[in-house]
ROMI-419080 format. One record per residue (C-alpha): x, y, z; residue in one letter. Coordinates in steps of 0.2 Angstrom, whole numbers, plus 5000, padded with zeros to 4 digits. Layout:
N
@px = X&py = Y&pz = Z&code = a
...
! end
This chain:
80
@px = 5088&py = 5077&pz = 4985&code = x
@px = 5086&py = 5063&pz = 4973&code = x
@px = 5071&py = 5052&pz = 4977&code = x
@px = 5072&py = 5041&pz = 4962&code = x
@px = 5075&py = 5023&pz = 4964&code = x
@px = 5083&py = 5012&pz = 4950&code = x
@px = 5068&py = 4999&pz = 4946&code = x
@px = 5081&py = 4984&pz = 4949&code = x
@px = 5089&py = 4992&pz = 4968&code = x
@px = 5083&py = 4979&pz = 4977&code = x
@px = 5086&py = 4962&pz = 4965&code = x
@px = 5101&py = 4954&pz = 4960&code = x
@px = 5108&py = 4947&pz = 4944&code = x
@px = 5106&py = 4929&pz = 4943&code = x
@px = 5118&py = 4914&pz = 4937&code = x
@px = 5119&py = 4914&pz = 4918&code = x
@px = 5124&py = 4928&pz = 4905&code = x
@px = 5119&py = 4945&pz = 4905&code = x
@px = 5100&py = 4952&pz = 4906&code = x
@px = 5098&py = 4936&pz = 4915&code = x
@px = 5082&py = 4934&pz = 4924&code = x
@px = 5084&py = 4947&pz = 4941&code = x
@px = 5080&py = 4939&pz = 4959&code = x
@px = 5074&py = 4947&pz = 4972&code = x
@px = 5087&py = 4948&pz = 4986&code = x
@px = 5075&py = 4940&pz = 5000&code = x
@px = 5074&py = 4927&pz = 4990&code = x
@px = 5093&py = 4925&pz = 4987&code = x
@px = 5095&py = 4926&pz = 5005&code = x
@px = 5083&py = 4912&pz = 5010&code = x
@px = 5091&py = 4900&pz = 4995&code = x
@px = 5108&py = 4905&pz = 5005&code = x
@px = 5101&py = 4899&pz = 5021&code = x
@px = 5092&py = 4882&pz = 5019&code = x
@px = 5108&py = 4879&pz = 5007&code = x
@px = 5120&py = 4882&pz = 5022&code = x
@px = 5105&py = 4876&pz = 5035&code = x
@px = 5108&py = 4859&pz = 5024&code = x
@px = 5126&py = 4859&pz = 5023&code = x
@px = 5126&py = 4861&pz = 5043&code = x
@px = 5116&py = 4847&pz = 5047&code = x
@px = 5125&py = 4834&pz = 5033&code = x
@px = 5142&py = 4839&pz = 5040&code = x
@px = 5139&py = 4834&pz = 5056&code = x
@px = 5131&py = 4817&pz = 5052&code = x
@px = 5114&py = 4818&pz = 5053&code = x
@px = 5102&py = 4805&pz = 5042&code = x
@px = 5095&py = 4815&pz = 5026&code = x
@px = 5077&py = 4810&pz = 5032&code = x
@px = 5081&py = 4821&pz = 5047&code = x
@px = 5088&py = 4836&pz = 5038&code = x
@px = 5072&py = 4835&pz = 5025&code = x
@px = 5061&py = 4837&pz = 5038&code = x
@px = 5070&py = 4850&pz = 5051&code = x
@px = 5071&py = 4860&pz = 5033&code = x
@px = 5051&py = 4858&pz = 5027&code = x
@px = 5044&py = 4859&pz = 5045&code = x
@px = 5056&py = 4875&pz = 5047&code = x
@px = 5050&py = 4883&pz = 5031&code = x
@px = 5030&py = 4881&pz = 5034&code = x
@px = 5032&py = 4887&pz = 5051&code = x
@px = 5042&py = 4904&pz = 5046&code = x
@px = 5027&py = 4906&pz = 5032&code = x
@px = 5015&py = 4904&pz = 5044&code = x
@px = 5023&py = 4915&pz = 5055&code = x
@px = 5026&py = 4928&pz = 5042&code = x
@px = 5007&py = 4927&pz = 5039&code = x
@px = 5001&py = 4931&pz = 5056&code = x
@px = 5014&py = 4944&pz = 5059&code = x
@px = 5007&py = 4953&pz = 5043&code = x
@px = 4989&py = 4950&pz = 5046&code = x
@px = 4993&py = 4956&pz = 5063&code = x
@px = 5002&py = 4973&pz = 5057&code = x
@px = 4990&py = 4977&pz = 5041&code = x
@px = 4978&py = 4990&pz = 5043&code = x
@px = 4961&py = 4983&pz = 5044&code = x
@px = 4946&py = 4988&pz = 5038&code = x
@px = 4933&py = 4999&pz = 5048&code = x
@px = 4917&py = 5000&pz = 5039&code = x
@px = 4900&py = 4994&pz = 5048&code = x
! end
């Protein structure tokens, strides 16, 4: 079996020409969200002050979620 894994599996090519800067795929995947997330709320008519706040408030609580649920997963330290 082959356990090698290229170095760039898990990025993707960005905008631009060739040996452009690589982006991580999560990261890709979140732009694609908020940008659909954005277009969402603008088509159906809701103030821009509204869709700038569901967005930011949205965002800090997904990194605060995503820090508790790692801090809650990583293995801690036993030493007395």
């Amino acid at each position: 079996m082959n356990n090698k894994v290229l170095a760039h599996a898990s990025c993707v090519e960005g905008p631009g020409r060739a040996g452009s800067t690589l982006l991580p795929v999560p990261a890709v995947a979140v732009v694609i969200v908020v940008v659909v997330l954005t277009a969402v709320m603008v088509a159906c008519q809701m103030p821009l002050e509204t869709v700038v706040t569901a967005i930011t408030v949205g965002g800090l609580l997904a990194v605060e979620l995503l820090r508790r649920t790692i801090a809650a997963l990583a293995p801690r330290s036993r030493t007395l």
